[in-house]
C-alpha positions as CSV (number, residue, x, y, z in Angstrom):
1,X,4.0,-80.9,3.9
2,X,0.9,-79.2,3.2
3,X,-2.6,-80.8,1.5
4,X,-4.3,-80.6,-1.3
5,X,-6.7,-83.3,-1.9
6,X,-6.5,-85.6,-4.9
7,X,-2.6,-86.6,-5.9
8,X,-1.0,-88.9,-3.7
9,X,1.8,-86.8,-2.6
10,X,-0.6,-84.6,-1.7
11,X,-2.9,-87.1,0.1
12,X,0.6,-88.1,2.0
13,X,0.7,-84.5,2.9
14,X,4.0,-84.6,2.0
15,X,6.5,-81.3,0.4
16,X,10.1,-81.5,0.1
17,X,11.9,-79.2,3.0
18,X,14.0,-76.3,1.0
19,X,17.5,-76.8,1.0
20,X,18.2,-74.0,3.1
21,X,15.7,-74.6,6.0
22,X,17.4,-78.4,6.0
23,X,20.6,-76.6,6.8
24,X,19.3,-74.3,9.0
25,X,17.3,-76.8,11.1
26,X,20.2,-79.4,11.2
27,X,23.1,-76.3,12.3
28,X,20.4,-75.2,15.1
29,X,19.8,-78.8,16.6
30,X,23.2,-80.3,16.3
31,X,25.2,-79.3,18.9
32,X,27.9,-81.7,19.2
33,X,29.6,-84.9,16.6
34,X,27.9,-87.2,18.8
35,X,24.5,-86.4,18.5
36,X,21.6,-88.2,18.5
37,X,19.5,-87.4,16.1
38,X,16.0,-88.1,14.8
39,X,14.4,-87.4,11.6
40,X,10.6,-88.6,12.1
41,X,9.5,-87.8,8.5
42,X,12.3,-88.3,6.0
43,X,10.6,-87.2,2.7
44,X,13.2,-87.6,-0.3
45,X,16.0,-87.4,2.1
46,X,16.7,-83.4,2.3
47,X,16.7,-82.7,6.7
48,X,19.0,-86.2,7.2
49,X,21.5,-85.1,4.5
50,X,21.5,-81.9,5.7
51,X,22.3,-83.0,9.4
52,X,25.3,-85.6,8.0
53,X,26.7,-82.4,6.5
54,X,26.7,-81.0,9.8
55,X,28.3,-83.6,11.4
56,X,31.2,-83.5,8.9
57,X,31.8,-80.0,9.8
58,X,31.5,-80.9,13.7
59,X,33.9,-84.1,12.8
60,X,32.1,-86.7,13.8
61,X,33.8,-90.0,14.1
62,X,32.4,-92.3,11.0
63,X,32.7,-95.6,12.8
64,X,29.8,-94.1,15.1
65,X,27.6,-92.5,12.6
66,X,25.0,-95.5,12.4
67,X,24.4,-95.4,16.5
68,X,23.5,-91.5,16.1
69,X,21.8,-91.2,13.1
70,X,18.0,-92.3,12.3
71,X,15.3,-91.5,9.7
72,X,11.4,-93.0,9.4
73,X,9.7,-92.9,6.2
74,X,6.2,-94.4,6.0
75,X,6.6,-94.5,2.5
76,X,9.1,-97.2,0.7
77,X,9.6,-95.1,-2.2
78,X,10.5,-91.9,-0.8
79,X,13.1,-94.3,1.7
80,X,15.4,-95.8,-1.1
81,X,15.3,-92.0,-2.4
82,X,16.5,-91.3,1.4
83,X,18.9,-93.8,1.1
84,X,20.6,-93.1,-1.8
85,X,21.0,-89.8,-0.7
86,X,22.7,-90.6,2.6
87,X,24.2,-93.9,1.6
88,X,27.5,-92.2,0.1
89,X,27.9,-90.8,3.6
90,X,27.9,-94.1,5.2
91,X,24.7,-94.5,6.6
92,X,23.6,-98.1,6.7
93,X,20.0,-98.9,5.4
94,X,18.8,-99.8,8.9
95,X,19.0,-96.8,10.1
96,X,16.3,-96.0,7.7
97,X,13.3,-97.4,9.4
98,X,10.3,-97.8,6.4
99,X,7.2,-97.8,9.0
100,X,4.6,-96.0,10.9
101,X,7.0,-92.7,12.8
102,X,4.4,-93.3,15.6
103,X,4.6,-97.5,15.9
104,X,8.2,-96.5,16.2
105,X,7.6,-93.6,18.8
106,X,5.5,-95.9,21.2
107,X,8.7,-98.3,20.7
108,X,10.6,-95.8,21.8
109,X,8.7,-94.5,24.7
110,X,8.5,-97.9,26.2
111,X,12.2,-98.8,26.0
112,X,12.7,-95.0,27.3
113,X,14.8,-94.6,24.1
114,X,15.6,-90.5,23.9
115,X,17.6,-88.5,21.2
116,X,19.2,-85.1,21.4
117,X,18.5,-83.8,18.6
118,X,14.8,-84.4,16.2
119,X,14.5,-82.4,13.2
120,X,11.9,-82.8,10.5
121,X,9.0,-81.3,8.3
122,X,5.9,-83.3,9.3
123,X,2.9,-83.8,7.2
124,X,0.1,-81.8,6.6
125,X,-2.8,-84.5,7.0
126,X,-6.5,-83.7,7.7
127,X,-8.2,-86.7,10.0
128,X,-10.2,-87.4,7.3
129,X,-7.0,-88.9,5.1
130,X,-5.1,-89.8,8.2
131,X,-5.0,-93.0,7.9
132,X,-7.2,-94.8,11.0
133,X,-3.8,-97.4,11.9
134,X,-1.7,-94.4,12.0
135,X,-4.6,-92.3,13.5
136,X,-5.2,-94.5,16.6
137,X,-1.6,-94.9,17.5
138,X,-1.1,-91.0,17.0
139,X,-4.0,-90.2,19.1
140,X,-3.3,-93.1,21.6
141,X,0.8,-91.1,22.5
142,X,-1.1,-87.4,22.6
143,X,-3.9,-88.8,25.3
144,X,-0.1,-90.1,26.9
145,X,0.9,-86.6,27.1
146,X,-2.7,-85.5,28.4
147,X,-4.0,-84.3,25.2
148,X,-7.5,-84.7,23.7
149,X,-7.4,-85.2,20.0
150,X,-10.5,-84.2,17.9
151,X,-11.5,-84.7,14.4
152,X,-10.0,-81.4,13.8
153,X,-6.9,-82.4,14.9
154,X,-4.2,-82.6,11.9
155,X,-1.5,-85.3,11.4
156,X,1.5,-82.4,12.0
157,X,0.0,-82.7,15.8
158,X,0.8,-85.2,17.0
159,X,4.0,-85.6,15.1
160,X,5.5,-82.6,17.3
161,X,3.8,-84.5,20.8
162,X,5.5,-87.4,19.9
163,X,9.0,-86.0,19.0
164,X,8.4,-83.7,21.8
165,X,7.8,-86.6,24.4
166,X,11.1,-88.8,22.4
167,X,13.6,-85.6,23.2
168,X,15.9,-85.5,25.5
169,X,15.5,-83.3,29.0
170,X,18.9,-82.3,29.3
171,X,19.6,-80.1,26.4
172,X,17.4,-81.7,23.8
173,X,16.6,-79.5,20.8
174,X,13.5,-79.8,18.5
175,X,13.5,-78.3,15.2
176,X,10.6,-78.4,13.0
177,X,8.3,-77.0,10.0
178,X,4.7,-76.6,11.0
179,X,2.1,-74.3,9.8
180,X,1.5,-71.5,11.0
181,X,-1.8,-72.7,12.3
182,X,0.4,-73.4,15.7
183,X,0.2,-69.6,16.4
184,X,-3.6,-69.2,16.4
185,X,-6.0,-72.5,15.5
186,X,-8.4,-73.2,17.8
187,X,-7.8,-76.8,17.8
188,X,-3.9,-76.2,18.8
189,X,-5.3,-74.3,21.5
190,X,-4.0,-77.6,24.1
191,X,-1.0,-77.8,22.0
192,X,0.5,-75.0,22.6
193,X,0.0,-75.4,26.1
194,X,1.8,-79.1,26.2
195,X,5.0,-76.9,24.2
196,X,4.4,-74.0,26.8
197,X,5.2,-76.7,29.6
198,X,7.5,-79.0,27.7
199,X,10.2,-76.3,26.3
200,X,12.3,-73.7,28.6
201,X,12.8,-72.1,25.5
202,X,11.0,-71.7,22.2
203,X,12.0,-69.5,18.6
204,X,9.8,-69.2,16.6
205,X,10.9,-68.5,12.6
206,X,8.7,-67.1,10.5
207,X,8.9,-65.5,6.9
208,X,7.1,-62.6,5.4
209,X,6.9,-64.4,1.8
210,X,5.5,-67.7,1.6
211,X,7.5,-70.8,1.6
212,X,6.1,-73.4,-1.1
213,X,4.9,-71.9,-4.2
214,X,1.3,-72.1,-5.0
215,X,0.3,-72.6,-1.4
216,X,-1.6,-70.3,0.3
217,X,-0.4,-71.5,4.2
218,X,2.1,-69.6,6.1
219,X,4.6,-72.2,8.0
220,X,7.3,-71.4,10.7
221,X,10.4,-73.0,12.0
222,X,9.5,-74.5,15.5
223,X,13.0,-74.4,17.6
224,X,12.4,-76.1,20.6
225,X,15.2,-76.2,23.6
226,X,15.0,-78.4,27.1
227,X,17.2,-77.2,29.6
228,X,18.0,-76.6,33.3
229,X,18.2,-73.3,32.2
230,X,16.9,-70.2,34.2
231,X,16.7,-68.2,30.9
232,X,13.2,-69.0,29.9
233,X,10.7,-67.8,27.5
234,X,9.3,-67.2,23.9
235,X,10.8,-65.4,21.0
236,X,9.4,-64.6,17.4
237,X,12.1,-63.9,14.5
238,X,10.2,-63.0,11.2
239,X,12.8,-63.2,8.0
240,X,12.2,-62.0,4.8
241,X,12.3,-65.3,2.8
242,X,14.3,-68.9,3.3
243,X,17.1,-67.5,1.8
244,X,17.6,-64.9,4.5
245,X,18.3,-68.1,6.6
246,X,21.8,-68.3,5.2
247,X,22.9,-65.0,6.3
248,X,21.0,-65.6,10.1
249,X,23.8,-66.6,12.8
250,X,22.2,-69.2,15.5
251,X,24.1,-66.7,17.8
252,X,21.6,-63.6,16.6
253,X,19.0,-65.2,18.3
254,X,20.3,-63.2,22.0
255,X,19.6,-59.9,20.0
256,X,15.6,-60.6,20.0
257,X,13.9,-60.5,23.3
258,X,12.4,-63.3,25.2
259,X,9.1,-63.0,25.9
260,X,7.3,-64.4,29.0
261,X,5.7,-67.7,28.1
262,X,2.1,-67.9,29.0
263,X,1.1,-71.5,29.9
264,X,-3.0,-71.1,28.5
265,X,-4.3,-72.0,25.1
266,X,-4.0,-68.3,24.1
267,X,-2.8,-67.8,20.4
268,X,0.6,-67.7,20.0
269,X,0.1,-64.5,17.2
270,X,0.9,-62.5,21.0
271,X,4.1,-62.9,20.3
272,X,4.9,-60.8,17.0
273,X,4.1,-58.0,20.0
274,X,6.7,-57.1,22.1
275,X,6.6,-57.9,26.2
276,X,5.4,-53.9,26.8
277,X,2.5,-54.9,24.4
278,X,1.8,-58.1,25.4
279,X,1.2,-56.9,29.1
280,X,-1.0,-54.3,27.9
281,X,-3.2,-56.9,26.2
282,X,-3.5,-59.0,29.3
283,X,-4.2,-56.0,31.5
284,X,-7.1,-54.9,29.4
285,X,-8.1,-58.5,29.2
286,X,-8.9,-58.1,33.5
287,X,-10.6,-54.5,33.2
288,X,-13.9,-54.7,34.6
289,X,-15.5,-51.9,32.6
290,X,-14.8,-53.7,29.6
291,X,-17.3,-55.7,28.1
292,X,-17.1,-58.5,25.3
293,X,-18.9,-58.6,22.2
294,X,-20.8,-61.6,23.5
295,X,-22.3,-59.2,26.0
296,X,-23.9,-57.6,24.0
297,X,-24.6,-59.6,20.3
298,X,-25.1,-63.5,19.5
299,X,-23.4,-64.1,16.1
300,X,-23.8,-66.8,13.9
301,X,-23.4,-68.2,11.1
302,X,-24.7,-67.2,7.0
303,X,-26.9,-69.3,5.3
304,X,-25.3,-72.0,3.7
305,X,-27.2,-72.9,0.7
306,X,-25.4,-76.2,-0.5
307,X,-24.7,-74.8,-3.8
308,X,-25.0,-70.9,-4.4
309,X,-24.9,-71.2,-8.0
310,X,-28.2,-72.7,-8.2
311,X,-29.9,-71.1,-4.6
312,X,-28.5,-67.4,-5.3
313,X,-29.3,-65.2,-8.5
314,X,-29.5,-62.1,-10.1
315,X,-31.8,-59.8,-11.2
316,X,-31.3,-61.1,-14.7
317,X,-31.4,-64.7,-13.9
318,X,-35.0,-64.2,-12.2
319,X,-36.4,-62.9,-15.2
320,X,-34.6,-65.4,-17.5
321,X,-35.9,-67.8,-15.8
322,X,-39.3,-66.4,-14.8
323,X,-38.8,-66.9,-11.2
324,X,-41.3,-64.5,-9.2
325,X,-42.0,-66.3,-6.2
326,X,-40.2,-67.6,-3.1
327,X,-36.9,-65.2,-3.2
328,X,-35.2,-63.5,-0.1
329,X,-32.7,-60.5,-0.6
330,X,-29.4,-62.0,0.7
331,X,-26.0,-60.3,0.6
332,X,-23.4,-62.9,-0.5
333,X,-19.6,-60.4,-0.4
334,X,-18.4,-58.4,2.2
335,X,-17.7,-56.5,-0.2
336,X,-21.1,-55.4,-1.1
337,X,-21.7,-53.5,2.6
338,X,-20.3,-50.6,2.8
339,X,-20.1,-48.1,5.8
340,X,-21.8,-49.4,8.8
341,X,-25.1,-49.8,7.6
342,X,-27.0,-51.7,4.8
343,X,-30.1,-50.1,3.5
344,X,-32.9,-50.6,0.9
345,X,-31.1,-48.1,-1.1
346,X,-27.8,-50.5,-0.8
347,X,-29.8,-53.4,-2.0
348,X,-31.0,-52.1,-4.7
349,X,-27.6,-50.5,-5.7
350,X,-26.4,-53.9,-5.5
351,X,-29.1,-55.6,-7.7
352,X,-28.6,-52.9,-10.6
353,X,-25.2,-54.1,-10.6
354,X,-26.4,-57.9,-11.5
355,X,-24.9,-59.1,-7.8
356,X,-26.5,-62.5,-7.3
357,X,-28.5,-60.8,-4.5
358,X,-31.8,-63.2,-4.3
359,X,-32.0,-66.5,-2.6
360,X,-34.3,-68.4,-4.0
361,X,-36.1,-69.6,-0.7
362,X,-39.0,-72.3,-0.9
363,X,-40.7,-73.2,2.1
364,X,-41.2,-76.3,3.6
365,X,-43.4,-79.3,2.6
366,X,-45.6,-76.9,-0.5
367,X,-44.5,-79.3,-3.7
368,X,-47.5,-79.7,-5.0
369,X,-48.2,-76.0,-4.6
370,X,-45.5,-74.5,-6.2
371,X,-45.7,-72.9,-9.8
372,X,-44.7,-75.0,-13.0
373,X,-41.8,-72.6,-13.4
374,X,-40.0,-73.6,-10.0
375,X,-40.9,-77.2,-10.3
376,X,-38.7,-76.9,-13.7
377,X,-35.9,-75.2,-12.2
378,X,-36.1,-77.5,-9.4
379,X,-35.9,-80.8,-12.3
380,X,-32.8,-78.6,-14.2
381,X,-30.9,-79.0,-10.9
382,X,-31.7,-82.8,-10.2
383,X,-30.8,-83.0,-13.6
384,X,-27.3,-81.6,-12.8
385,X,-26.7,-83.8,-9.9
386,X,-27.0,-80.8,-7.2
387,X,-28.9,-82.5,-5.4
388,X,-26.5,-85.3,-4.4
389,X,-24.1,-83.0,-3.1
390,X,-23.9,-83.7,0.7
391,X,-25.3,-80.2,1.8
392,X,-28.4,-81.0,-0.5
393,X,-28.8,-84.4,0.1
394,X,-28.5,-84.6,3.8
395,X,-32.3,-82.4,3.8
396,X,-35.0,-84.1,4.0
397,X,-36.1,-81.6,0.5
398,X,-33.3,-80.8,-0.9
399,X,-34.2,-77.8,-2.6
400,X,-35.4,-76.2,1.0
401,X,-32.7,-73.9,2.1
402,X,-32.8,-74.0,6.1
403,X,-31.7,-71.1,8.3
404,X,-33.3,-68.5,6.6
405,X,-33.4,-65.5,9.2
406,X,-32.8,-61.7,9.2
407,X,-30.2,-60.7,11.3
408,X,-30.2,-57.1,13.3
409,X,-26.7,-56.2,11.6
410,X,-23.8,-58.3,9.3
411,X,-20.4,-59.1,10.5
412,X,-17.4,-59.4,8.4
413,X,-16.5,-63.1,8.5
414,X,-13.0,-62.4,6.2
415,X,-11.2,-59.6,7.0
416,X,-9.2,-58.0,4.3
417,X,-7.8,-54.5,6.5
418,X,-10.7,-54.2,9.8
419,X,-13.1,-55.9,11.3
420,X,-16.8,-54.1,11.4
421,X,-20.4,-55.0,11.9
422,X,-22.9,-53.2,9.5
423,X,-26.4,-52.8,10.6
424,X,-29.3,-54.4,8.4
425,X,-31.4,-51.5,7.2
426,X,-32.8,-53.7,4.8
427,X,-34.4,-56.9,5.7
428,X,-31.8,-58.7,3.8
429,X,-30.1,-62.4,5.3
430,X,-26.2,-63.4,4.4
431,X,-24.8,-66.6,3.1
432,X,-22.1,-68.2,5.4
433,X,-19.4,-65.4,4.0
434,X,-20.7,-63.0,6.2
435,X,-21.9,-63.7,10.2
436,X,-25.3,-63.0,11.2
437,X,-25.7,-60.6,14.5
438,X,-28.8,-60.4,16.6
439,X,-28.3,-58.1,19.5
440,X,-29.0,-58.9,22.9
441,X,-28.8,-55.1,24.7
442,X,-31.0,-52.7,25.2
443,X,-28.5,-49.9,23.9
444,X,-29.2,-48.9,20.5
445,X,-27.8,-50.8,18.1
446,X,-26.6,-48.0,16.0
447,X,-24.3,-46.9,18.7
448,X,-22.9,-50.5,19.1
449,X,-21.9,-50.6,15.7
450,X,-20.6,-47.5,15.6
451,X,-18.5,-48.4,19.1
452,X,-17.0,-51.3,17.3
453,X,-14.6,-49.5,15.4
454,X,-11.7,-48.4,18.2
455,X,-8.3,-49.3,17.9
456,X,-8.8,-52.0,21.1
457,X,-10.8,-54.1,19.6
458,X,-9.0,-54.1,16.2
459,X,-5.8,-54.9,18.0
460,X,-8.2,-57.8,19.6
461,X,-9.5,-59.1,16.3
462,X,-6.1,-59.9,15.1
463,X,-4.8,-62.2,17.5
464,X,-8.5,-64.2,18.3
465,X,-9.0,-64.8,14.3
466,X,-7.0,-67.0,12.0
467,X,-4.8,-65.6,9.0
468,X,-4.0,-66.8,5.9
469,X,-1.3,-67.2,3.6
470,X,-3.0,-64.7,1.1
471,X,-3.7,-62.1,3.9
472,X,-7.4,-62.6,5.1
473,X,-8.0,-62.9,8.7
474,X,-11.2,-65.2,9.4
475,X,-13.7,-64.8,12.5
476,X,-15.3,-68.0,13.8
477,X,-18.7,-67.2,16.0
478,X,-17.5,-68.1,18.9
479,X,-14.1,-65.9,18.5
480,X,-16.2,-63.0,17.1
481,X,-18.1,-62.8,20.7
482,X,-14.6,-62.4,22.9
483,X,-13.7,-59.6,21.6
484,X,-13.3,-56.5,24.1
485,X,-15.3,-53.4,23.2
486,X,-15.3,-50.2,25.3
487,X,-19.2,-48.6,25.4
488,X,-18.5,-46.2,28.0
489,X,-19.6,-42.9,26.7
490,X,-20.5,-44.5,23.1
491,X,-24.1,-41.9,23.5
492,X,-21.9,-39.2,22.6
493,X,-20.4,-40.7,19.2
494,X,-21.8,-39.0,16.3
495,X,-23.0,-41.8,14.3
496,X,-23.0,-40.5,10.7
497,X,-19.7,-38.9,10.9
498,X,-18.5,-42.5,11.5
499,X,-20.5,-43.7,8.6
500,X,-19.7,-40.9,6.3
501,X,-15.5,-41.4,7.3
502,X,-15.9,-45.0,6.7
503,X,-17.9,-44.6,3.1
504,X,-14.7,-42.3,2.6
505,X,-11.6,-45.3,3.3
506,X,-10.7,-42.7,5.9
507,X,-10.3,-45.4,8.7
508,X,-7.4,-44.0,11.0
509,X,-9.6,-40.8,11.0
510,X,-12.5,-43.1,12.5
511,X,-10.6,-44.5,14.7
512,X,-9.0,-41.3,16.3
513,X,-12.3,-39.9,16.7
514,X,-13.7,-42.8,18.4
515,X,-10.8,-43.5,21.1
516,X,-10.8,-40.4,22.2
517,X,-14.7,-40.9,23.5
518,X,-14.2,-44.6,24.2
519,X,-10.8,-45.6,25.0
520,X,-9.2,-42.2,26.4
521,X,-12.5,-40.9,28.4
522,X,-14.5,-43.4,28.1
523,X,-11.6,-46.1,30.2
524,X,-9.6,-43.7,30.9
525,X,-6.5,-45.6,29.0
526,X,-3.9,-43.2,28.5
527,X,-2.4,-41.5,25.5
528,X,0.4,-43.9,24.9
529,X,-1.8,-46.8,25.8
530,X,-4.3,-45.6,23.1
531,X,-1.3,-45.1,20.8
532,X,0.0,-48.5,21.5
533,X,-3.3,-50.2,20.7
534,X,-3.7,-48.7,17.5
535,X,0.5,-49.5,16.8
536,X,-0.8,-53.5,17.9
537,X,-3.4,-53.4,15.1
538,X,-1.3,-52.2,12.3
539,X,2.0,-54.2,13.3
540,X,-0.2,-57.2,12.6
541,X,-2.7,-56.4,10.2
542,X,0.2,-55.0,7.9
543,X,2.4,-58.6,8.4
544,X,-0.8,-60.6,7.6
545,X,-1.6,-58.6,4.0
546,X,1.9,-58.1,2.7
547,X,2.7,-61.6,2.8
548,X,3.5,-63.3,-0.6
549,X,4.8,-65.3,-2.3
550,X,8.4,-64.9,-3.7
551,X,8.8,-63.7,-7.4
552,X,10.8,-66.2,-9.4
């Protein structure tokens, strides 16, 4: 289900469901023989054999099976592989509808047609390859349900609006694998809203290892429930791997606790916390003497270059290619800043390692100026075609990096264990790895810095920014300047100790010292507040970097 350009299955965004999340998703939604039951993306046939299997063990009566039991399949191909699956079973080919799932779903919604039961594993599709038919029908049932798609929005979207709006109110049970980009994309932000108000109850399955091999994108099982039922809320079950799914009873779901659902657009990464967490997080959300980062810093984007291999050398690379003029220091890894400030000193450290640590930075409209040298470096990379690629040839010179400014401090863009923003000591820019920060406050910006690192704001910074499937938590901009920081009483921090603990890897020691000043006097948060801020941050940072993939 998930994409990687180039091969048509993968353009399809299409990958075969494991045998045991079929079974599993087909036990959960099936509650009775005469189910109706929905399989909006059939694939090669796996979910809709799995869900006849569980009719046979329910004892569904075989005269009936072709009024309960429906698959679509866009793809002709992949529906006589559906077929033959399920045709030893008794399923008649009609029932296997080769089409568009959402042609079908506004079909449905306009004969008021509803099913009991819709399990599937929709496809992973940027807009880009959705294809526009598709696309405008899709985008057509989500403005239905009182959504606004966007060119960020992905094909798996709307597939869960549309099953969502084709499931029946009394009882009707969704079960579905979607990435993990439900829990904490921006641009599923009104998604998760529309399943806030749409499902009395919603578990939410995830898995410590990653699913499909050689895919770096976490997924989840989606269970959805509509009911009359008072028992409402929001659970999150995390398993080892698929295979744990055999042993897992339906019935151990009662054993996990149902958190509150909270109708926003808030990330649904909340709920790995439990409820005594949760409401922490939402009271400190309301306290008045905390600030966000946006208070106090504007952050933006690195430099992007169009092509770093040719804009970004080393030390070496200048003088093989004589090069003199027109370069900028630049820092181009996280990596390469440590502690909580970057110096001369760093810089220079950095270029005797040969780090590509110059951009080469030309100015605008001086051509005919330049030196012979740069007017042969800029023919080797016409030469080379870099200046058709669509960063390059969208300026009006392509050569012209635009952008070029030096921040007051870095921030981490990827986070591999904390977030932190490291002051520029050394007149240095970043490419688009690492966020620019200009500070907007008249408090010193060494002390902001060094205020940064607190367990609150780490707890914070994992559920605003995205993970991914190898462990890196990404900051956008705009999430980077919501994040609450405590400055009260930041004066008395002693800066270098922080420096000099952080140089060291000794983070937790950084972190005591600081909430004590900022979270324990400084808010006046409690001792098991403080504690449960810093047991937020590690529950989460730990799940994101120890997932993996399974070992075969």
């Amino acid at each position: 289900m998930l994409k990687i350009p180039a091969t048509t299955q993968k353009l399809r965004g299409g990958y075969y469901t494991p045998e045991p999340i079929a079974t599993f998703l087909a036990d959960w939604a099936i509650q009775a023989p005469d189910t109706t039951i929905l399989e909006p993306s059939c694939g090669d046939g796996n979910i809709l054999e799995a869900a006849l299997n569980t009719l046979s063990r329910k004892g569904f009566l075989h005269n009936k099976l072709n009024e309960i039991l429906f698959g679509v399949e866009i793809d002709a191909l992949e529906a006589d592989k559906t077929f033959f699956r399920v045709s030893k079973h008794g399923l008649a080919r009609k029932n296997i509808i080769v089409g568009d799932f959402f042609a079908y779903c506004a079909d449905c919604i306009s004969e008021n047609r509803k099913f009991n039961a819709i399990i599937g594993n929709p496809p992973f599709i940027r807009y880009q390859h959705f294809q526009e038919e598709q696309r405008t029908i899709a985008f057509e049932i989500m403005r239905h349900a009182g959504l606004k798609p966007s060119r960020l929005t992905n094909a798996w979207v709307p597939f869960l609006v549309a099953s969502t709006l084709l499931l029946s109110e009394h009882g009707g049970r969704i079960g579905m694998v979607i990435p993990a980009e439900l829990l904490q994309v921006n641009y599923a932000a009104e998604l998760r809203r529309f399943l806030s108000n749409h499902y009395s109850k919603v578990t939410l399955l995830t898995f410590k290892k990653l699913v499909f091999q050689g895919i770096q994108q976490e997924v989840v099982l989606f269970l959805g429930e509509k009911s009359d039922n008072n028992h409402t809320g929001i659970r999150v079950i995390e398993l080892d791997t698929v295979e744990d799914l055999i042993q897992h009873q339906h019935t151990d779901f009662s054993l996990h606790e149902l958190r509150r659902m909270d109708h926003s657009k808030d990330k649904w990464v909340q709920y790995f916390l439990n409820q005594k967490e949760i409401d922490l997080l939402r009271t400190l959300r309301t306290n008045k003497q905390i600030h966000v980062t946006g208070d106090l810093i504007d952050v933006d984007v690195g430099i992007v270059t169009g092509l770093n291999d040719f804009f970004i050398l080393s030390d070496e690379q200048l003088d093989q290619l004589k090069i003199t003029e027109f370069t900028h220091p630049i820092v181009t890894r996280s990596a390469h800043l440590q502690g909580l400030r970057f110096t001369e000193e760093d810089f220079t450290r950095n270029r005797l390692q040969q780090f590509s640590c110059w951009l080469l930075n030309i100015p605008r409209n001086t051509f005919s100026k330049l030196s012979e040298t740069i007017h042969s470096y800029i023919a080797f990379g016409e030469s080379m075609g870099y200046n058709t690629g669509y960063k390059c040839r969208i300026r009006e010179e392509w050569y012209v990096v635009p952008s070029v400014w030096i921040p007051d401090a870095f921030m981490l863009r990827q986070i591999h264990q904390y977030p932190k923003i490291i002051l520029n000591k050394s007149g240095s820019t970043s490419t688009d790895t690492i966020h620019r920060v200009r500070m907007r406050t008249q408090h010193a910006p060494e002390q902001l810095t060094t205020a940064f690192i607190n367990s609150m704001t780490f707890a914070f910074t994992e559920i605003t920014g995205r993970s991914y499937g190898g462990g890196v938590l990404e900051l956008e901009p705009n999430e980077a300047e919501v994040l609450p920081i405590s400055i009260q009483g930041m004066q008395a921090i002693d800066l270098e100790k922080i420096h000099q603990l952080m140089l060291s890897g000794k983070i937790q020691d950084a972190l005591d010292y600081n909430d004590k000043i900022l979270l324990s006097d400084g808010l006046g948060l409690s001792k098991n507040e403080v504690s449960s801020l810093r047991t937020i941050w590690l529950k989460l940072c730990y799940r994101r970097i120890n997932r993996k993939h399974v070992k075969k």
